[in-house]
PAGUMAR-98338 format. One record per residue: residue in three letters; y, z, x of N, C-alpha, C, O, CB in turn. Coordinates in steps of 0.05 Angstrom, whole numbers, plus 5000, padded with zeros to 4 digits. Glycine has a CB too. Example, Ala and Ser with C-alpha at 12.3 -4.5 7.8 and 13.67 -1.06 7.14 Angstrom:
<tornus>
ALA488651565264491051565246493451565264493451695285491151815226SER495551425257497951435273500151575258502351615268498851145282
</tornus>
This chain:
<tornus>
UNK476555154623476354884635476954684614475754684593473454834647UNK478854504619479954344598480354074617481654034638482954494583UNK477553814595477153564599479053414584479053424559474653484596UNK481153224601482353164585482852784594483052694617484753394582UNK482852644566482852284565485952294553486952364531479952084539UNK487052194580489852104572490351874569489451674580491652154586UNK492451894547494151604540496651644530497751854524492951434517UNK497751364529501251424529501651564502503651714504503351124530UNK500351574473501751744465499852004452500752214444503651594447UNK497451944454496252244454494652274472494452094490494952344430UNK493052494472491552574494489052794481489652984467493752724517UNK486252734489484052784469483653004494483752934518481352504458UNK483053294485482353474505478253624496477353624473485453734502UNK477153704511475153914509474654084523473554074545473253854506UNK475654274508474954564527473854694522472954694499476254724535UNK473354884540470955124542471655344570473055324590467354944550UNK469655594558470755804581467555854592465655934580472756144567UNK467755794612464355844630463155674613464455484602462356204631UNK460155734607458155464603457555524568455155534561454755464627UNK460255564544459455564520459755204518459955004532461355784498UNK459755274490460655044476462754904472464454984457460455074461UNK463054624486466254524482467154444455465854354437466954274498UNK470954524459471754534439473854304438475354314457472454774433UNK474354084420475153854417478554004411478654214398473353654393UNK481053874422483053874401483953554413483153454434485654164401UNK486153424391488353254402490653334406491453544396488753074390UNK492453144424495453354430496953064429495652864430495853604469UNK499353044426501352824430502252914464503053134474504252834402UNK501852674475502952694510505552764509505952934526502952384530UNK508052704493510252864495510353094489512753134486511852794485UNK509153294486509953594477507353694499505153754491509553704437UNK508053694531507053844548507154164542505354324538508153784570UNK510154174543510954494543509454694520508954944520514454514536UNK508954504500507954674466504754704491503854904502507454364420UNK503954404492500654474509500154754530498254904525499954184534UNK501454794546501555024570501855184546499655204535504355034598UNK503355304533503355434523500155534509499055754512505255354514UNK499255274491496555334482493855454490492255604477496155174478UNK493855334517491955244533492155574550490355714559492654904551UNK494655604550494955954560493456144539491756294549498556074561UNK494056174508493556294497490756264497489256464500494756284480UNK489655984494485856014489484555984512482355874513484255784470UNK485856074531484956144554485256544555483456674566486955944576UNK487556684544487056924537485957104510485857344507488756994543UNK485356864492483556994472480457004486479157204478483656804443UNK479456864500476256904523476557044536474257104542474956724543UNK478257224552478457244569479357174608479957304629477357274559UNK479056874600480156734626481756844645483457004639481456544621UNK481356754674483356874692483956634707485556664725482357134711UNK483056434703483456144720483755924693482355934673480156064745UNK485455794696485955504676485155384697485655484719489055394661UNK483355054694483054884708482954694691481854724669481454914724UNK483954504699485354164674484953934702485853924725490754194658UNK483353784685483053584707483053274689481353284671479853644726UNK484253094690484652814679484152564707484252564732488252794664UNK483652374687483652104710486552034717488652124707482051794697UNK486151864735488551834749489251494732487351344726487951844790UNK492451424723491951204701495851114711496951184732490751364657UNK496451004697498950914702500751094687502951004680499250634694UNK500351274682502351534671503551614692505951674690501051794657UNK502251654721503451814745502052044740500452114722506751864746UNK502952164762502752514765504452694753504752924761503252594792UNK505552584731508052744713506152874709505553004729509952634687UNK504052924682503653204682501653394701500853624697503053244658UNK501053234721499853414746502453624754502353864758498953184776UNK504253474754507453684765507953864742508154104747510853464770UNK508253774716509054034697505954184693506754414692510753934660UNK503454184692501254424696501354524719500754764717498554354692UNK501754464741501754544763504554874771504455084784502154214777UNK506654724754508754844749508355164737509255394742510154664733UNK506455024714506455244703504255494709503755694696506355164681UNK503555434728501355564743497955464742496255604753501655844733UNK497455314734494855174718494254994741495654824752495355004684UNK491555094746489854844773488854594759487054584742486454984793UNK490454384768489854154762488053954782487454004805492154064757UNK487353724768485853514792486553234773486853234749481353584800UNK486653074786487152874786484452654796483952584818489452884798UNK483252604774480252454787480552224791481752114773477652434769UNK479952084808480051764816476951694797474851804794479851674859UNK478351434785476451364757474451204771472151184762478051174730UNK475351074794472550884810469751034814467650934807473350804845UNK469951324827468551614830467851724811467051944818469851814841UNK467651694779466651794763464151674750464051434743468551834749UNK462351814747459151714735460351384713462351354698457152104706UNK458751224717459950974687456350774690455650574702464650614702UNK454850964672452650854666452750704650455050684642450950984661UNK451150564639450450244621450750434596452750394582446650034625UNK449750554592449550774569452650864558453750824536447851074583UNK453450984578456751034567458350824573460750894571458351294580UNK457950524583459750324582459950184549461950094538458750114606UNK457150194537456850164506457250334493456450314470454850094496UNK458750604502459650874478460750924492460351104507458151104465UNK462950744492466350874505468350974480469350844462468450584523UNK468351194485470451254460472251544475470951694490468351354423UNK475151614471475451834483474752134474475852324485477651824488UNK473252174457471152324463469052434481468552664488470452274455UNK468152204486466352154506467452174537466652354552465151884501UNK469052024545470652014563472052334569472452394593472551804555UNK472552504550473652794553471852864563471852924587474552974533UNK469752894547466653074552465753004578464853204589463952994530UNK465752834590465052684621465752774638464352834657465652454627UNK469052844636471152844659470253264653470153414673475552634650UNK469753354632469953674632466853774646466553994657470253804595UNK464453534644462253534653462453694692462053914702461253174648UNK463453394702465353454717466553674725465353804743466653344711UNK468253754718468954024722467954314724468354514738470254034710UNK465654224695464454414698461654504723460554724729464054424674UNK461354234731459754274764461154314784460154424804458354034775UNK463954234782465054364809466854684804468054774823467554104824UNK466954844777467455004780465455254778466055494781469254974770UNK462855164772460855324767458855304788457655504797459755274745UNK458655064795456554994817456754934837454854864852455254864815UNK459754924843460954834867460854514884460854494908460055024883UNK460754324867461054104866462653914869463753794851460554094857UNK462653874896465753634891466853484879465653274876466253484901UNK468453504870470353344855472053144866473753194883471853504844UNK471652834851473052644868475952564860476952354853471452404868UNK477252844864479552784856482552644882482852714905480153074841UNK483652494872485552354891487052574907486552804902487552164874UNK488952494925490852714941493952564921494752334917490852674990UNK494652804915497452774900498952704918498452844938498653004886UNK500652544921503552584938505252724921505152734896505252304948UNK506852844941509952894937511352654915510752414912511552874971UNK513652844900516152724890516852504895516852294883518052824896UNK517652614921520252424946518252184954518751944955521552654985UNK516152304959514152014963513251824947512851594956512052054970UNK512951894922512751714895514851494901514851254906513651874865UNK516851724899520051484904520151304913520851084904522051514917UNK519051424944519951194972516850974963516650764976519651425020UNK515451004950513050834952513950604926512450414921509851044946UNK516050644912517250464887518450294898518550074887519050574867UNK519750324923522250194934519549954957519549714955525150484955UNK518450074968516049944982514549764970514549534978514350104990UNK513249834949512149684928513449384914512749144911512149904908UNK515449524909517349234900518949024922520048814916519949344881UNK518849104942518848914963517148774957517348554947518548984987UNK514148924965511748724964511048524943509848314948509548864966UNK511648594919510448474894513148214892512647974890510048764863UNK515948334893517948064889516947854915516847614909521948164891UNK516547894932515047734946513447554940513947314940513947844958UNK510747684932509247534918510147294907509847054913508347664902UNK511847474884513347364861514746954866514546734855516247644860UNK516047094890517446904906514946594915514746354916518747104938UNK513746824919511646584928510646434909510446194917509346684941UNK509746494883509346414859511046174857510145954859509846624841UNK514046234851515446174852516045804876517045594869516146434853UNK515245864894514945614909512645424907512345194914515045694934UNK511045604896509145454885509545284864508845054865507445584879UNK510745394842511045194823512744914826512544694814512145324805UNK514045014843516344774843515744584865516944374867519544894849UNK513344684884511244404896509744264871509844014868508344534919UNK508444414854507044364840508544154818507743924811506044604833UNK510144254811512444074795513643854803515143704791514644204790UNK512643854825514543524843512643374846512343134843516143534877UNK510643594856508143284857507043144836505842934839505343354868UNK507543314807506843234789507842954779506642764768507243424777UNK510242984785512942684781512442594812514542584825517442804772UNK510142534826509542404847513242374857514242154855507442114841UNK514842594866515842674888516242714902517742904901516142714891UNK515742644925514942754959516542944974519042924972514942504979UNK515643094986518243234996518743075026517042935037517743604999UNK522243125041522242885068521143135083520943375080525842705083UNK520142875110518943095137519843305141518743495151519043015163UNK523543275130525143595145524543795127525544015133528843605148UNK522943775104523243955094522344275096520144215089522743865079UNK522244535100521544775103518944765102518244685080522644925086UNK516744825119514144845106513445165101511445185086511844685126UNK514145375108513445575103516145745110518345645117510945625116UNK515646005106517746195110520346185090519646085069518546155136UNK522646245091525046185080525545895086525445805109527246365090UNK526245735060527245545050530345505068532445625061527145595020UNK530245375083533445255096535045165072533845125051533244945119UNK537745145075540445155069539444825055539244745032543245215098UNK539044715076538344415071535744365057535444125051538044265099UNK534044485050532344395045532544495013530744424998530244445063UNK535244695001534644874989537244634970537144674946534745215002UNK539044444978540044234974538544024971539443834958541444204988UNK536844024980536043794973534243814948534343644930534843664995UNK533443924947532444084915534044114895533244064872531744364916UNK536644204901538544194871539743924870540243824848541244424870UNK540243814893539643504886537143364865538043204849539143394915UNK535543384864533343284853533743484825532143414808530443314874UNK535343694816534843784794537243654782537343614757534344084792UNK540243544807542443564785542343294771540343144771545543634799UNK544743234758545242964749545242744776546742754795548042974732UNK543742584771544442224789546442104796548041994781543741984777UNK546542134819549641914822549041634815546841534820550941884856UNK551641444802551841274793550041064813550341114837554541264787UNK548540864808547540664821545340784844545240724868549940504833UNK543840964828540841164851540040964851540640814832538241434843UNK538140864876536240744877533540804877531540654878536640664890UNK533841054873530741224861530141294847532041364834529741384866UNK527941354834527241384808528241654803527641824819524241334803UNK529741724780530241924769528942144747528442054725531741844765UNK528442394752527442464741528542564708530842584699526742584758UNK526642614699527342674658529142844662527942984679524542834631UNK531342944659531943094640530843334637531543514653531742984622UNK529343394620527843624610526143734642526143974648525443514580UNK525143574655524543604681526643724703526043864722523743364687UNK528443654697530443704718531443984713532244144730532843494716UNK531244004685532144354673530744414683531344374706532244494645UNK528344544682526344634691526744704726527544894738524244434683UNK525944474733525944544762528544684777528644834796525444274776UNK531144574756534044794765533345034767533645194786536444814744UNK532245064737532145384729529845564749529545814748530945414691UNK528245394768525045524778528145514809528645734818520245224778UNK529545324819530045394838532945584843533845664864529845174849UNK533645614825535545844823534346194815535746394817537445724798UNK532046184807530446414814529946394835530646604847528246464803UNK528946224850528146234877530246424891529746634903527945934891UNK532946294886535946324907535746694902534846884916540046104890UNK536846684878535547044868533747134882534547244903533947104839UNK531247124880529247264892530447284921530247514929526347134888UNK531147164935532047084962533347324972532547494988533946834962UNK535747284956537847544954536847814954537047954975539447534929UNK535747894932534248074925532448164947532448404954533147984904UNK530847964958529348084981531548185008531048305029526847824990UNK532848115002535048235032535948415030536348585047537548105042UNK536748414993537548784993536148904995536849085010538648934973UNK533648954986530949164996530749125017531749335026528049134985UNK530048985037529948995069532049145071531349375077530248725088UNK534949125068536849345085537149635068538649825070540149205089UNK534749575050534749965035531849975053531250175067534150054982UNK530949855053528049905070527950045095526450225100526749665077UNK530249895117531649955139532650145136532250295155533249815148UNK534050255116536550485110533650775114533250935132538750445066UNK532050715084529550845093528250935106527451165102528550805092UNK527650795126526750835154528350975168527051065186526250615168UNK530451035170532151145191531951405178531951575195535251025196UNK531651525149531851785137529951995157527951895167530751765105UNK530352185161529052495174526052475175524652495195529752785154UNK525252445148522252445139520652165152518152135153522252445102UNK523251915163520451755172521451675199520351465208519251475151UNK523051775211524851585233523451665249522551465258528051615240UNK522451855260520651745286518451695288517651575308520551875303UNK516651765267514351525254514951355261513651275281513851445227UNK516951205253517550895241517750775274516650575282521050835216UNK519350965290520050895314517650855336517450735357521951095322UNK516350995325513550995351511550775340510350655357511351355355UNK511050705314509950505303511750175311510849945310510050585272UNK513750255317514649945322514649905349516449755357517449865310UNK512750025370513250095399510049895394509349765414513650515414UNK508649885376506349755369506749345365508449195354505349945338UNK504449295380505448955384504148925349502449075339503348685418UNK506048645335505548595317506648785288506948715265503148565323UNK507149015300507349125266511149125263512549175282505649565261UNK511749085247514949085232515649285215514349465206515548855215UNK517949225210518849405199517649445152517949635137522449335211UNK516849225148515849365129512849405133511849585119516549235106UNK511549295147509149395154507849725159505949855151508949255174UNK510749775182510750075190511350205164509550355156513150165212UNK513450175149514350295122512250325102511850525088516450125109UNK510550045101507750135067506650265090506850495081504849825044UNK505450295116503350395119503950735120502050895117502050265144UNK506250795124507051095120508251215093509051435085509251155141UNK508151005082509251135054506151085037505551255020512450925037UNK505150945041502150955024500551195031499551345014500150685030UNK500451215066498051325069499351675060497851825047496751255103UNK501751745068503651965059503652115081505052105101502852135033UNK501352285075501252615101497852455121495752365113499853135074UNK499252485145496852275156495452555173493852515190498251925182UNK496052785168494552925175491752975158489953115166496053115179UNK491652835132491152945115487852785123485852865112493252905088UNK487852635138484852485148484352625182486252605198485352035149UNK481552755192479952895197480152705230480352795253477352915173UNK479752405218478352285249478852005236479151955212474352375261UNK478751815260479051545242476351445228476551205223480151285263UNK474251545220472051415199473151445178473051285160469051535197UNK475451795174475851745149477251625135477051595110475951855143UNK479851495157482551355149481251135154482650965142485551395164UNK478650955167477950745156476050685129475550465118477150665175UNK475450885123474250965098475850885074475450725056473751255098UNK478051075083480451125056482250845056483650805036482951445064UNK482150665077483250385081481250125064481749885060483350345119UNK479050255058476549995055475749855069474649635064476749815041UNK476149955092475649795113472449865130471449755150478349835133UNK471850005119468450155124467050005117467549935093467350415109UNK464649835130462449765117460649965092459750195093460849715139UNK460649745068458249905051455849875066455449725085457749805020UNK453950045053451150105066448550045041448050225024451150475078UNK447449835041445349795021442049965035439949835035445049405018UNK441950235043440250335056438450475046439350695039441150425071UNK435250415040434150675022430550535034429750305032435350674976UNK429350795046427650695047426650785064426551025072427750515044UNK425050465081424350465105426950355125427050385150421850305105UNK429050235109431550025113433750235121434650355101432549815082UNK434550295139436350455146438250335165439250495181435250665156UNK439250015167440949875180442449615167443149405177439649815201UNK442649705143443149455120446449535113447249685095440549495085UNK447949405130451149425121451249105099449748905098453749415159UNK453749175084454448975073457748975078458749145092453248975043UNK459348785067461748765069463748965063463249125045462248585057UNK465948985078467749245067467549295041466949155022470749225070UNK468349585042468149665014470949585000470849554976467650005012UNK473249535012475449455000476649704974477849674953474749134988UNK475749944987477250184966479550224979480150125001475750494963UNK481650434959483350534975486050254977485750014975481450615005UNK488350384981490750154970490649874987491349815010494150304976UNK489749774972490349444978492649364994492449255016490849284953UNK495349434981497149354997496649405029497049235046499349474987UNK495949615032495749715077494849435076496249245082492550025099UNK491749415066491149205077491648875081490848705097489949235073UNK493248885060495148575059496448585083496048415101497648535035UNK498348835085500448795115498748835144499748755165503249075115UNK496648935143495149035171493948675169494248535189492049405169UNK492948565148491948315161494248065177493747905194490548175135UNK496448135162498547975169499648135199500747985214500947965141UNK499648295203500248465225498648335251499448235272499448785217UNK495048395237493448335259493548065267492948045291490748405254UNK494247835254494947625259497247585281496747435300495347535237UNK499447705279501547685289500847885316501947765335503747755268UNK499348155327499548205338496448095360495848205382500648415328UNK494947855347492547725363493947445376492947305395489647645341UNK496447395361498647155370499947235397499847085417501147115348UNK501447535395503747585411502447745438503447785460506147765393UNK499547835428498348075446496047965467494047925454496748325425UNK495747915485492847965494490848095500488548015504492647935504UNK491748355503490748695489488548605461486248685459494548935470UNK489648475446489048395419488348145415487948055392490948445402UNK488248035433487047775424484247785436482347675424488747505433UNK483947935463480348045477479348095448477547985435480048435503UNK481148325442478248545417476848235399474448175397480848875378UNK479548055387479247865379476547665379474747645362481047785388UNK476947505406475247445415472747595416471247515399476047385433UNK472047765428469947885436467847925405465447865403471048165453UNK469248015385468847995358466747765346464347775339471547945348UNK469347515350468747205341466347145350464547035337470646985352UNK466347215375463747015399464246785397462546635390460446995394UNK466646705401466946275394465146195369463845985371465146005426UNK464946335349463546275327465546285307466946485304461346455322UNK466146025287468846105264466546215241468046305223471345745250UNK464746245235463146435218464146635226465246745207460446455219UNK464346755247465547115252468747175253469847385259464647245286UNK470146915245473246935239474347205229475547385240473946725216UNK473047155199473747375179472047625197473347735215472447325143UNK470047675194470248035214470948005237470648235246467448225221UNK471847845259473247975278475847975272477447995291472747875303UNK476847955248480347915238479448305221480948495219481547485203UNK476748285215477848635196477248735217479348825225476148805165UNK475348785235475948935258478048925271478549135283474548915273UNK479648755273482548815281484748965267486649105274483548595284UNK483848875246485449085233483749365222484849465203486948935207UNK482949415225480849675227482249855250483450065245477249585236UNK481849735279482649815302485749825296486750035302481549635325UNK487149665289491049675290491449865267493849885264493149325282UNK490050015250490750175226489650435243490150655232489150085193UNK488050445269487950755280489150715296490250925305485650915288UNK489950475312492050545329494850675318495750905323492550305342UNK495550515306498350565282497650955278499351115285497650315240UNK494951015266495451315262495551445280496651665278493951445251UNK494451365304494351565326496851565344497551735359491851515345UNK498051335338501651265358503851405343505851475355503150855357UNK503351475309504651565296505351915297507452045292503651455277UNK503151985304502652325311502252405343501752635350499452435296UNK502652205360502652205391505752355400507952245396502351835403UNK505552555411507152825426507652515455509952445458504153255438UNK505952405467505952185487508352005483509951945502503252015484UNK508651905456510251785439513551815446515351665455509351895414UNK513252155435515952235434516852285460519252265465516352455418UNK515052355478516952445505517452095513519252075530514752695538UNK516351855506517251625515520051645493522151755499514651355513UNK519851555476522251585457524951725463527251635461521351735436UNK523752025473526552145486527752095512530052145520526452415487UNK525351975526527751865547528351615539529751515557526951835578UNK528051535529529151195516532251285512534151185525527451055478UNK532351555486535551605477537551715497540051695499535651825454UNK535351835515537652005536538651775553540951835559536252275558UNK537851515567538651335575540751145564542351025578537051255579UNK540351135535541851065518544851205514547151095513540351085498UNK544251375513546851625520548651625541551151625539545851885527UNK547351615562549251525583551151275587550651035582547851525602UNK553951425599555051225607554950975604552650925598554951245623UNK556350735606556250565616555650465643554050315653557550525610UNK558050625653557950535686555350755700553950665719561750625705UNK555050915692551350985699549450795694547950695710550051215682UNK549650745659547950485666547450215681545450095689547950425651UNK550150175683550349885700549249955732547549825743553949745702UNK550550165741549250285764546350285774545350195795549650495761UNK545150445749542050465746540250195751538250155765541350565717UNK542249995730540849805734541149675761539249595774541249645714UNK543949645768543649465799541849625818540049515831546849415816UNK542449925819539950015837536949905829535449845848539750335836UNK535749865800533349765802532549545804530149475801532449825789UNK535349315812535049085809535149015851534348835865537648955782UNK536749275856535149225893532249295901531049225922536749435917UNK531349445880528449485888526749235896527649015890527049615866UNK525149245904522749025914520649105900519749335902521849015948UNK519448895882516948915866518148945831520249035825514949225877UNK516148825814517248855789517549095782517149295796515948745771UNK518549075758518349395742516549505729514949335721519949435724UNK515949715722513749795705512749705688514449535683513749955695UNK510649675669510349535642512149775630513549925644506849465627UNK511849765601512350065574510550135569508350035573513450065546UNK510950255562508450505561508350445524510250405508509750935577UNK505450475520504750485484502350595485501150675505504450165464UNK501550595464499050785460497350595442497950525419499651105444UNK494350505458492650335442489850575447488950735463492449955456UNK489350435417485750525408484750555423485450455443483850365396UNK482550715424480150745444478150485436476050455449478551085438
</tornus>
């Protein structure tokens, strides 16, 4: 059993075989291959018939979860939120200590059979597709930052912006002119006050990032799109957008974050694994003491499911009841009847995503599509002599 505190360029291990004494080495994180190697041998000078190597989970990735794993060696990957962090070892942090902890660990779940709170690895291919997702979201941000400053920068030189100007969303053509107006040089005889110079650089240089970022976000939307159409998510993606409110990158983080959605039991646990579970302050005689979400588990879902649930309590009335009913005409219950909405649209989303219901709607969608023209036009004038509207569509909502 080998506890190991990683970092980018070494890595502090302690091991041991059953319940002796652990044994300290250091290793440099580039020479995996020399490690397997090691870790084989003093694993057959004891005797061993099982290697088990378990580290926290850190911004290195799962690289060497994939080369031990490779090499035949059971690995885990511990989520660091889930690990013991008493007052005691927050004032004797050293990676020493930190090895010995994480091998503690191990050694209760391989001796005593003790769970271990280790994360679910994704796939390769999923790392990938979750880089391309990711940076959508964050240049976004970015962008937003970005518009911020350059309000911030105008009001500063008491600037006003005119009534036409953009208040949210993408910046118009015009509004995006009238801004490099205000950064360029003055035409002869302004009658308005002109700004410095050194001011004007500035605000050029903040709105020509803007124009960039702009760009930039359109080429990721059409790799995002391209994405979506690939084998691995296209009819996911397709039965998720059959859902009021969710889009196309919405559908995209919530299937590339969550990965294998088989991989949750019932929805307590995919609202669990969302943070969207009430914590429980309960001990006692007190056995009904919730407090606010726990907010574990990737942030991003929940950025887009709030923006989702918004958009789908706007467009839905399906979703605007749960809404209401939530609120009670009370704006104190705003915020939880907005996470119960999105609580409820993150199991709808899982359960529309793995719905057999789904696909037989889906495949007659394509086989109609397929046909003819003059079948279709047909089809339609025959349903356009019928008497009485047409069906609603068929989707699949929450229980």
């Amino acid at each position: 059993m080998i506890g190991c505190d990683l970092h980018d360029a070494t890595m502090v291990l302690k091991l041991c075989c059953d319940s002796e004494k652990s044994v300290r080495k250091s290793w440099p994180t580039s020479k995996v291959d020399e490690l397997i190697e090691y870790l084989q041998s003093f694993a057959a000078e004891r005797g061993g018939q099982r290697i088990v190597f378990a580290y926290e989970a850190s911004g290195q990735g799962f690289g060497l979860y994939d080369r031990l794993t490779d090499a035949g060696i059971e690995c885990h990957v511990l989520a660091p939120t889930h690990l013991p962090h008493t007052a005691h070892r927050r004032k004797n942090k050293t990676d020493d200590n930190d090895a010995e902890m994480i091998l503690d660990e191990l050694r209760a779940h391989v001796l005593a059979g003790r769970k271990l709170p280790d994360v679910w690895v994704p796939s390769p291919q999923t790392r990938c597709d979750r880089e391309l997702v990711r940076w959508r979201l964050e240049l976004c941000e970015q962008r937003t930052r970005g518009k911020n400053q350059i309000r911030n920068l105008l009001k500063r030189y008491q600037r006003p912006f005119p009534a036409w100007f953009s208040k949210s969303g993408d910046w118009s053509q015009r509004s995006l002119q009238w801004l490099q107006d205000q950064a360029g040089d003055p035409p002869e005889g302004a009658s308005t006050e002109v700004l410095d110079e050194c001011v004007r650089t500035a605000l050029g240089s903040v709105v020509a990032l803007y124009k960039q970022m702009c760009e930039q976000l359109r080429q990721l939307d059409k790799a995002i799109l391209k994405l979506a159409g690939t084998d691995r998510y296209r009819q996911a993606f397709r039965k998720l957008k059959l859902q009021k409110g969710v889009g196309t990158l919405t559908a995209m983080v919530f299937l590339t974050e969550l990965g294998d959605l088989n991989r949750f039991a019932n929805r307590r646990e995919l609202g669990a694994y969302l943070g969207l579970a009430p914590s429980a302050f309960e001990s006692g005689q007190r056995d009904d003491r919730k407090g606010h979400i726990t907010r574990q588990g990737p942030s991003r879902v929940r950025h887009v499911l709030c923006q989702a649930s918004w958009s789908a309590i706007r467009y839905s009335e399906h979703w605007r009841q749960k809404y209401d009913r939530v609120r009670r005409d009370s704006p104190k219950r705003s915020k939880v009847a907005i996470v119960a909405v999105m609580r409820l649209l993150a199991i709808t989303m899982w359960h529309a995503a793995q719905s057999s219901e789904l696909d037989e709607v889906l495949a007659e969608q394509d086989r109609l599509q397929a046909l003819p023209k003059t079948n279709k036009r047909g089809s339609a004038s025959a349903r356009a002599r019928q008497k009485g509207a047409a069906p609603p569509a068929v989707a699949i909502t929450s229980p």
